[in-house]
DOFI-386946 format. One line per field, with one value per residue: residue number from 1; x, y, z of N, C-alpha, C in turn. Coordinates in steps of 0.1 Angstrom, whole numbers, m for minus. Example, Ala and Ser with C-alpha at 12.3 -4.5 7.8 and 13.67 -1.06 7.14 Angstrom:
BEGIN
k: (1 2)
neast: (132 128)
nnorth: (m57 m22)
nup: (78 71)
caeast: (123 137)
canorth: (m45 m11)
caup: (78 71)
ceast: (132 129)
cnorth: (m33 0)
cup: (78 79)
***
This chain:
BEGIN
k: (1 2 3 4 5 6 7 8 9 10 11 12 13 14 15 16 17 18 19 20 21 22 23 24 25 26 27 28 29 30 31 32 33 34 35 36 37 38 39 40 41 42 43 44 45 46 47 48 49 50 51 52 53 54 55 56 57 58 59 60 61 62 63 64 65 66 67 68 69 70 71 72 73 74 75 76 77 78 79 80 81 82 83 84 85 86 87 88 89 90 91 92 93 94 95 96 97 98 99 100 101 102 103 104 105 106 107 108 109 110 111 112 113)
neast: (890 856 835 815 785 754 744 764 787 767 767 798 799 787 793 825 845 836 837 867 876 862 873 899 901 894 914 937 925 927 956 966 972 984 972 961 948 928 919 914 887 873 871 857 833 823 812 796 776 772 762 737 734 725 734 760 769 767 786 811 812 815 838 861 861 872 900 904 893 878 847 836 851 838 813 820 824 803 786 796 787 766 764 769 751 727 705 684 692 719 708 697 718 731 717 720 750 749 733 751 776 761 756 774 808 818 798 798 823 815 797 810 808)
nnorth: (m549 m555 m534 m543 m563 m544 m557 m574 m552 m547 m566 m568 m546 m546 m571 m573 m593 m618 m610 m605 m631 m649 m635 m643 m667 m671 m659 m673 m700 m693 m690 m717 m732 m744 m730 m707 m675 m670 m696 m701 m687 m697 m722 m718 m703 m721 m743 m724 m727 m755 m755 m740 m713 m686 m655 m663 m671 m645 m631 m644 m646 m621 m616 m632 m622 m595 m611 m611 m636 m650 m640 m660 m681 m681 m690 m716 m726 m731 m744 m768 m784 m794 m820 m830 m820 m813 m803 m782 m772 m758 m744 m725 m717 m707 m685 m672 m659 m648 m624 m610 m605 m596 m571 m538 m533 m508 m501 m524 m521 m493 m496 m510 m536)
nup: (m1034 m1032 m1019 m989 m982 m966 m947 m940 m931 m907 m892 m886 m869 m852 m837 m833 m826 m832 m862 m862 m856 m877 m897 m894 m899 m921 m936 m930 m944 m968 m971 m968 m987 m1019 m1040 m1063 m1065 m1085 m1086 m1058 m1058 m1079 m1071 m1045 m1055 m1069 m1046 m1036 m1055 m1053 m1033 m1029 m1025 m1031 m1027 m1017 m1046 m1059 m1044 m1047 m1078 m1079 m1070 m1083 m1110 m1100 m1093 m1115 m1132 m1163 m1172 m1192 m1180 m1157 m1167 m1172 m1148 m1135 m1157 m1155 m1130 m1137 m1145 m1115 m1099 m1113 m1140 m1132 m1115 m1122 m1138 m1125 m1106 m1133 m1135 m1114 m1114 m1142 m1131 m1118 m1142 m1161 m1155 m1166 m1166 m1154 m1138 m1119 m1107 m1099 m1082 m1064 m1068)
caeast: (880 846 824 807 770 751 738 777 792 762 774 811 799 774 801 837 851 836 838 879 881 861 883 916 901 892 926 946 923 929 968 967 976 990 962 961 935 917 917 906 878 867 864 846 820 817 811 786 770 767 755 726 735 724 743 774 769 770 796 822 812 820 857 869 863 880 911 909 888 870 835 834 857 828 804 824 827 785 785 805 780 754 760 768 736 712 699 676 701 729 701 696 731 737 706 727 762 747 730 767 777 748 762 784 817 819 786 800 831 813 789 816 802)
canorth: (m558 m551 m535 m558 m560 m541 m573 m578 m543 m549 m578 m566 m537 m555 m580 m575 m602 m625 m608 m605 m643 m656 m632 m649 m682 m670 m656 m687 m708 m689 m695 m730 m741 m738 m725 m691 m662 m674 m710 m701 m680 m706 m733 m712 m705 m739 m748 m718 m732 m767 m754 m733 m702 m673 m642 m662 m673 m632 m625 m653 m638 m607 m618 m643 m609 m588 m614 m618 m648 m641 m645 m674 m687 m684 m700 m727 m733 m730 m755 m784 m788 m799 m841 m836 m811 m812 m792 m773 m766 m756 m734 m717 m707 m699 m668 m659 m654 m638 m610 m602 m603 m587 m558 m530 m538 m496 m499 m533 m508 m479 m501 m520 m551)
caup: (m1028 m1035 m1003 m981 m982 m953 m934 m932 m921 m899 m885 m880 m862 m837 m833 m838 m819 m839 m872 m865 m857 m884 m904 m894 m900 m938 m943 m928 m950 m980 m973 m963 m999 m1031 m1053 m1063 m1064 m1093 m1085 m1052 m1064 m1085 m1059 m1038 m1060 m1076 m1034 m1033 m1066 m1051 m1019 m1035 m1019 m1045 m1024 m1021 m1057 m1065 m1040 m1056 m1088 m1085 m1063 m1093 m1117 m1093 m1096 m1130 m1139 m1171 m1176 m1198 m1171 m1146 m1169 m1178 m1136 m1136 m1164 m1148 m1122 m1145 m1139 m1101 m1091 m1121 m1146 m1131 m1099 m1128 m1144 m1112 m1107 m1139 m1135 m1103 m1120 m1147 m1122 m1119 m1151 m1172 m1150 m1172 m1157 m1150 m1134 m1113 m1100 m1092 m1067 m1051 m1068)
ceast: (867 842 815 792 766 752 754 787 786 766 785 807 795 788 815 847 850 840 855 876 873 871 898 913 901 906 939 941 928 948 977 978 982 985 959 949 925 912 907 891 864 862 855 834 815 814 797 772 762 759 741 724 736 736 756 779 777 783 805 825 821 834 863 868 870 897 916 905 880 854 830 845 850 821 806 821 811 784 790 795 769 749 762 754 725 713 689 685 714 720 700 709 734 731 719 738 759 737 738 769 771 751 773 797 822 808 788 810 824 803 794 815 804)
cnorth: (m550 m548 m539 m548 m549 m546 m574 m569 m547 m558 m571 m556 m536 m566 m582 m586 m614 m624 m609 m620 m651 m649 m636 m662 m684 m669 m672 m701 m707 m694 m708 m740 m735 m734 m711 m686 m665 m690 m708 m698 m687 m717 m727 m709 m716 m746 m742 m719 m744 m767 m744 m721 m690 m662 m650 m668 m656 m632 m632 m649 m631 m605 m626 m628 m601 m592 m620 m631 m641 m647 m658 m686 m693 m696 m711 m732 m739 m743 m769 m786 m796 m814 m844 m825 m811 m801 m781 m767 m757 m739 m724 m712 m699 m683 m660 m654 m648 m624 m599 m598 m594 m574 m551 m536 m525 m497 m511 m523 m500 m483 m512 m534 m556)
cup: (m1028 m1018 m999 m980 m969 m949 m928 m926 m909 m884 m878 m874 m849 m827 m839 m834 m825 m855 m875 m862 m866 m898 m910 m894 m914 m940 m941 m941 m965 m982 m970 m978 m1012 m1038 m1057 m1062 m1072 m1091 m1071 m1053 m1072 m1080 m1050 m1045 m1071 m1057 m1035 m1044 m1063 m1038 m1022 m1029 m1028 m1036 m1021 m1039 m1065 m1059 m1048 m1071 m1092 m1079 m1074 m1102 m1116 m1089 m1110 m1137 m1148 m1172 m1180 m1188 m1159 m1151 m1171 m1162 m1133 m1141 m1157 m1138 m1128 m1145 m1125 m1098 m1099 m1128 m1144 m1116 m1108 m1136 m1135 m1107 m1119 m1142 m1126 m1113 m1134 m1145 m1122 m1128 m1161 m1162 m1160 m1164 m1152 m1140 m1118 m1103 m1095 m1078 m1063 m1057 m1082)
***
């Protein structure tokens, strides 16, 4: 698992009480269903895609890579958005997820990301 931004140690350090119970709300949700690691991965950042959220755009990124989704796997997920959000909202994700990407993938490792 890649290591969490500042802002979000931040967070868990200010406030652990919260950061463990939104913790065990993520992990319950993650095991709610039958979809695996990469499927999850993929829905989550096809969510963080349609919700125009650039940093969880990267983070989703760089967690679908880290379980093995491939690149053109992302872009393909980028792409599909293009008749429910628009072209200029599909264009704008696809900068973010290639922020990640246009990263070395040694260079992505050695900063967590």
């Amino acid at each position: 698992m890649a290591a969490l931004p500042k802002h979000y140690t931040m967070f868990k350090s200010k406030y652990p009480r919260l950061w463990q119970a939104h913790d065990t709300v993520s992990a319950a949700a993650q095991e709610a269903g039958p979809l695996d690691e990469k499927a999850r991965e993929l829905v989550k950042l096809g969510l963080s895609i349609g919700a125009r959220m650039e940093g969880a755009v990267h983070s989703h990124t760089r967690r679908a890579l880290e379980v093995g989704v491939s690149p053109a796997e992302i872009r393909h997920a980028v792409l599909l958005g293009l008749t429910t959000i628009g072209f200029p909202s599909t264009m704008a994700a696809l900068t973010w997820v290639e922020d990640i990407l246009k990263r070395p993938v040694k260079a992505r490792r050695a900063r967590g990301k």
